[in-house]
N, C-alpha and C positions, 0 to 999 in steps of 0.2 A: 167341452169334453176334453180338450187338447190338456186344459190347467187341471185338468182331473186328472192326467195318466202322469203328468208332469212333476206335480205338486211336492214339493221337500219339507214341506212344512207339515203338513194334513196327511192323516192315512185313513182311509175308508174301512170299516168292517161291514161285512154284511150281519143283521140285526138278525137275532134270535126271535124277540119280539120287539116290532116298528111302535114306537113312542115318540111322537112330538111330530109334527109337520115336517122339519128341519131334515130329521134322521130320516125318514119317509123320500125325502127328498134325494137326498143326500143316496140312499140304499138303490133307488131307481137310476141314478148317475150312473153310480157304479156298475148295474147290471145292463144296461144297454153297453156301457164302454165295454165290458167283457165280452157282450156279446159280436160285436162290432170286431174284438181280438179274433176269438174265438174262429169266428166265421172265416176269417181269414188269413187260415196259418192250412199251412200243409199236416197231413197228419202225422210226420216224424215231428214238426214243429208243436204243435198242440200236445204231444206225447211230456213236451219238456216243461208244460206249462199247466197242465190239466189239474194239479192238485192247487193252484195258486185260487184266493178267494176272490181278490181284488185287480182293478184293472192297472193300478200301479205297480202290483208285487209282478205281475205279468209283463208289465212293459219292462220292469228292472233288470228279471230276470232274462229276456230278449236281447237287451241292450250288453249286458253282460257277458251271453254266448256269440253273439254275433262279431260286436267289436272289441271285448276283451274285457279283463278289468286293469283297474290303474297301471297294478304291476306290467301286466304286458302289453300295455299302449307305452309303458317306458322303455320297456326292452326292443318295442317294434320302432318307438321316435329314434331310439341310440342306433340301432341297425339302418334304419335310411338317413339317418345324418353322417356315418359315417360312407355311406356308398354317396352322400354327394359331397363329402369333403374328398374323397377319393372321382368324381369323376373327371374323365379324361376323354376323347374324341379318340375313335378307334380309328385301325390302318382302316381307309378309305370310304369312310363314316363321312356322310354327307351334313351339313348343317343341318338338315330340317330334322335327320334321326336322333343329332346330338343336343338341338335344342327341346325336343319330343321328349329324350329320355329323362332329360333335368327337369321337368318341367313332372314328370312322372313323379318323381322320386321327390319333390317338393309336397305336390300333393298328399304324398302318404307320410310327410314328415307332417303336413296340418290336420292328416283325419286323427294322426297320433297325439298330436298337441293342440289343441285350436288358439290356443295363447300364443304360438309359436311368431314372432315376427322378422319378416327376412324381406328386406327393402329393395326396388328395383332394382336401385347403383349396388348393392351386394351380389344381388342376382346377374346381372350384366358383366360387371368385372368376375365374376366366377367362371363361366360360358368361355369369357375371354381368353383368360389364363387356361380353361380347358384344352383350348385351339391344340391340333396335333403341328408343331410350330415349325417340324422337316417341311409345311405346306405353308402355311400361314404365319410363318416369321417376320416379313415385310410386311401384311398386313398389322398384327399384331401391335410390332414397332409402333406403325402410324397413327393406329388409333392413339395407344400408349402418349403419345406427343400431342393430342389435342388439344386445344385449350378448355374444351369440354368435356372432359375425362370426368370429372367431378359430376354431372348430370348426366352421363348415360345412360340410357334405358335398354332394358332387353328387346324392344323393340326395335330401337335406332341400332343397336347393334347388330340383332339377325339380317335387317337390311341391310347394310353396309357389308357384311360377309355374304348374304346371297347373291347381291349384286355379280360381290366379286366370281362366286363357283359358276354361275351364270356366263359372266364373260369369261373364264377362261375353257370352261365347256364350247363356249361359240367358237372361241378360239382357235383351239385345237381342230376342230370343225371343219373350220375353215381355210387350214394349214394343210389337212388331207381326207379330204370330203369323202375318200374311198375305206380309210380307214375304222374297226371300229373303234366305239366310242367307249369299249368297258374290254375289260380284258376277262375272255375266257377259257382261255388258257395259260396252264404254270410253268414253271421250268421242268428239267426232263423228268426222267422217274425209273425205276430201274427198271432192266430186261424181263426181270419176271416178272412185272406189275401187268407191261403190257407190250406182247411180242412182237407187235407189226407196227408202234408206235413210238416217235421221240419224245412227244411230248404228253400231261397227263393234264385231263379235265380237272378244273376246280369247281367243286359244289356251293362252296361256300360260295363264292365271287357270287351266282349265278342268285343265290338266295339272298343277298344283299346287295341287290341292284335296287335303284330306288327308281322311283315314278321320270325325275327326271332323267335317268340316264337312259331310260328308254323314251323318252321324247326325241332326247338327242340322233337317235339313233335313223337313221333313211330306212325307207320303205326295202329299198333293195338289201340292207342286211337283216333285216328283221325276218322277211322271205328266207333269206340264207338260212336262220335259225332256227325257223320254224320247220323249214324243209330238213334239217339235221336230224331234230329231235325228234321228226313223224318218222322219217326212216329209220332211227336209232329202235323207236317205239314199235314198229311193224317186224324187224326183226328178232328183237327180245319174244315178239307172242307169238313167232312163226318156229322159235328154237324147240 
């Protein structure tokens, strides 16, 4: 059935009057695949396909609204090839979010092109060179200097820098075990933002924590935060 919805070469009509075994044949394909469509499309979905005879002109048609046609699978490969010749590791973008996002945006550069070929060592040295380098300049360097620069993988590379964020996380840790481990608060803010305060909550920081920096984090500040935000939150629905 798959080579029936498929098929570039052959198109099915449904037969006014069934002549020959062949056509008979051929006419029943067609109508169980419709039916098979049919059966399982939403009714906005079925709305857009209800006049089509056959189960290829259906699937065309599907294929067509869903992922586009040629024209705008080029306009949508050009748009994420230029957002991944453009990316870059944001202020205090963790590896696992920076290699998450290229990895995004690769994908939807393949569902746009499936020809598309982009090889490991491309892939790896791109990541590389993304590094935000005020952090990873010495690292960068070192890899840069390997004698295996040339065989790189995105593997061997996410390893080699999570290692790194890993220990200098433990690090830090372990320099001031009382301290925390994320900063959630900014520099001042004006008198009239906030009257009884120096300093001003950052939202952002707080929604771009990642998994590990709350690992990092001891039971006794986690407590801290959690008792802020219950208080902060009982006061707000007591106003």
């Amino acid at each position: 059935m798959r080579g029936h919805l498929v098929s570039k070469t052959n198109d099915y009509e449904v037969l006014a009057s069934r002549v020959g075994q062949e056509q008979v044949d051929q006419h029943n394909t067609n109508s169980r695949a419709c039916s098979v469509l049919f059966s399982s499309l939403k009714d906005c979905e079925f709305e857009r396909v209800s006049d089509c005879s056959t189960a290829r002109e259906i699937w065309q048609r599907l294929a067509a609204y869903h992922e586009g046609t040629p024209q705008v699978k080029n306009r949508l490969y050009e748009t994420h090839k230029r957002e991944y010749q453009n990316l870059v590791q944001l202020e205090g973008e963790s590896i696992d979010s920076l290699f998450a996002r290229a990895h995004s945006i690769i994908n939807k550069m393949k569902a746009n092109k499936p020809t598309m070929v982009l090889d490991d060592l491309e892939r790896a040295i791109k990541l590389l060179y993304a590094l935000d380098r005020k952090i990873w300049d010495v690292k960068v360097n070192a890899i840069q200097e390997l004698a295996t620069l040339d065989t790189l993988t995105v593997d061997e590379l996410y390893s080699k820098l999570k290692s790194s964020e890993l220990d200098t996380q433990i690090q830090a840790k372990l320099r001031n075990p009382s301290a925390p481990s994320m900063a959630l608060v900014t520099g001042k803010v004006s008198s009239g933002s906030l009257a009884n305060t120096s300093h001003g909550f950052s939202l952002s920081s707080l929604v771009s924590v990642t998994d590990e920096q709350l690992e990092v984090l001891g039971d006794d500040e986690l407590a801290l935060i959690i008792s802020k935000f219950s208080r902060f939150h009982n006061n707000h629905l007591n106003r």
